[in-house]
C-alpha positions as CSV (number, residue, x, y, z in Angstrom):
1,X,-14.2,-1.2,11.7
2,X,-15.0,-4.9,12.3
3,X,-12.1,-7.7,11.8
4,X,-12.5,-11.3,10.8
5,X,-10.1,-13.5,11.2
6,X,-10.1,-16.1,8.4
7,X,-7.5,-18.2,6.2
8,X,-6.8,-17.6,2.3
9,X,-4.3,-19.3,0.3
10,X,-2.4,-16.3,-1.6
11,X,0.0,-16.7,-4.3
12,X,3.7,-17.4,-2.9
13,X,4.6,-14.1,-5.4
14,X,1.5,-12.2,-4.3
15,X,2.5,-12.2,-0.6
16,X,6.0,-11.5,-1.4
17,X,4.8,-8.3,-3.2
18,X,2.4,-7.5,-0.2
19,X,5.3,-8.3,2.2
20,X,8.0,-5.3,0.2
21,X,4.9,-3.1,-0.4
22,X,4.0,-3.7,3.7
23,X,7.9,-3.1,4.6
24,X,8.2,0.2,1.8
25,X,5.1,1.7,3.5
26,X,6.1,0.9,6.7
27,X,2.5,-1.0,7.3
28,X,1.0,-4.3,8.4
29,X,0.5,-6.9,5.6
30,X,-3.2,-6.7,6.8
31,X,-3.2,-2.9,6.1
32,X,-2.1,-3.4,2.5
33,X,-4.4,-6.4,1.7
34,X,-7.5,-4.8,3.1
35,X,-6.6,-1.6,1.1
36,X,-6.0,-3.8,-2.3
37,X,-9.0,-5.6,-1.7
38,X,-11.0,-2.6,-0.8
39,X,-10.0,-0.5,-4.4
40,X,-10.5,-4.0,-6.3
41,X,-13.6,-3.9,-4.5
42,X,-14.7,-0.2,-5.5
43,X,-13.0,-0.7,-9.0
44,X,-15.8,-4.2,-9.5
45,X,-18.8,-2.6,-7.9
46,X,-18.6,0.9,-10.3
47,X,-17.4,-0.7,-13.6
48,X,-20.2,-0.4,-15.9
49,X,-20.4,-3.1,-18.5
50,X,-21.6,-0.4,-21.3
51,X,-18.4,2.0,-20.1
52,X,-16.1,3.1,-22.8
53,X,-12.7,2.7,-22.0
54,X,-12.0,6.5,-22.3
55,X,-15.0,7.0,-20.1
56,X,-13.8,4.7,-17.4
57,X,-10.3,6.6,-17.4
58,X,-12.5,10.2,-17.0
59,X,-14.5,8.6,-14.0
60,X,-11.3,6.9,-12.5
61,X,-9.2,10.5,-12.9
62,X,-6.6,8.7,-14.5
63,X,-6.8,11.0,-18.1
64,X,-3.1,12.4,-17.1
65,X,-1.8,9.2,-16.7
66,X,-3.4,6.8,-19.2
67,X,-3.8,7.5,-22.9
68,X,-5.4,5.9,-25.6
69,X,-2.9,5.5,-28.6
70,X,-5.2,4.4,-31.0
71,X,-8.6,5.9,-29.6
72,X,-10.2,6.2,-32.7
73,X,-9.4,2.5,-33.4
74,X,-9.5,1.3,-30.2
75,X,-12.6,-1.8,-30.0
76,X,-11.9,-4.4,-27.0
77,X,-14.4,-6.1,-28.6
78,X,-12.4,-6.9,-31.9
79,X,-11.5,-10.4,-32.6
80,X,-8.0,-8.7,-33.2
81,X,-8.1,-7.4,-29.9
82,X,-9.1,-10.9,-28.2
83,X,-5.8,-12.9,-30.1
84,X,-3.5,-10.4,-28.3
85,X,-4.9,-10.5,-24.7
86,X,-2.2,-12.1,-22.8
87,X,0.4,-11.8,-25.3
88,X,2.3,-8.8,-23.6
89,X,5.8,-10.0,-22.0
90,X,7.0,-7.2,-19.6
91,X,10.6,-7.3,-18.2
92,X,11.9,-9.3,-15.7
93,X,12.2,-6.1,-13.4
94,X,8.9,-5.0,-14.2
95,X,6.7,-4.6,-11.3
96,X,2.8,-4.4,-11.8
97,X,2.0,-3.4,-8.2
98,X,4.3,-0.6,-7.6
99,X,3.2,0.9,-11.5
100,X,-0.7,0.4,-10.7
101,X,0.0,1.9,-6.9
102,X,1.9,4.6,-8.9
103,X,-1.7,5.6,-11.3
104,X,-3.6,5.6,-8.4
105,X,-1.3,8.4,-7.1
């Protein structure tokens, strides 16, 4: 594998995530960024724009992890849909990285 050495500005929180996540898994900070970046990467590249929601969590492998509550209703594309995005609060000790690192498990 080839390096490049370059310099990114990162999100004071996001490098304190990458910094626990690096310490937990007893890797680099590089190691974890690269492998973040790389599934990010993979995720953008096979997304297809015409892909269902339940068909992207068949291709991803995901169906015994993720379900659809309302799969019958469910239409991203619903004005409904598009006043709630954003709207979720989570709780303070919620942690986004460890529960997405936790689905791709």
């Amino acid at each position: 594998m080839t390096t490049i050495k370059t310099t990114i500005n990162i999100d004071s929180e996001i490098m304190k995530t990458i910094k626990l996540i690096a310490v937990t898994k007893n890797k680099t900070q590089t190691e974890i960024i690269n492998k973040y970046l790389k599934q990010s990467i993979i995720n953008e590249t096979e997304t297809k724009h015409t892909e269902t929601l339940k068909e992207r969590i068949k291709r991803l492998g995901l169906e015994d992890k993720v379900k659809i509550a309302n799969e019958k209703t469910y239409n991203p594309e619903s004005d409904n849909f598009k006043k709630i995005i954003g709207s979720v609060k989570a709780p303070d000790n919620f942690d986004p990285v460890k529960t997405i690192d936790e689905i791709h498990k």
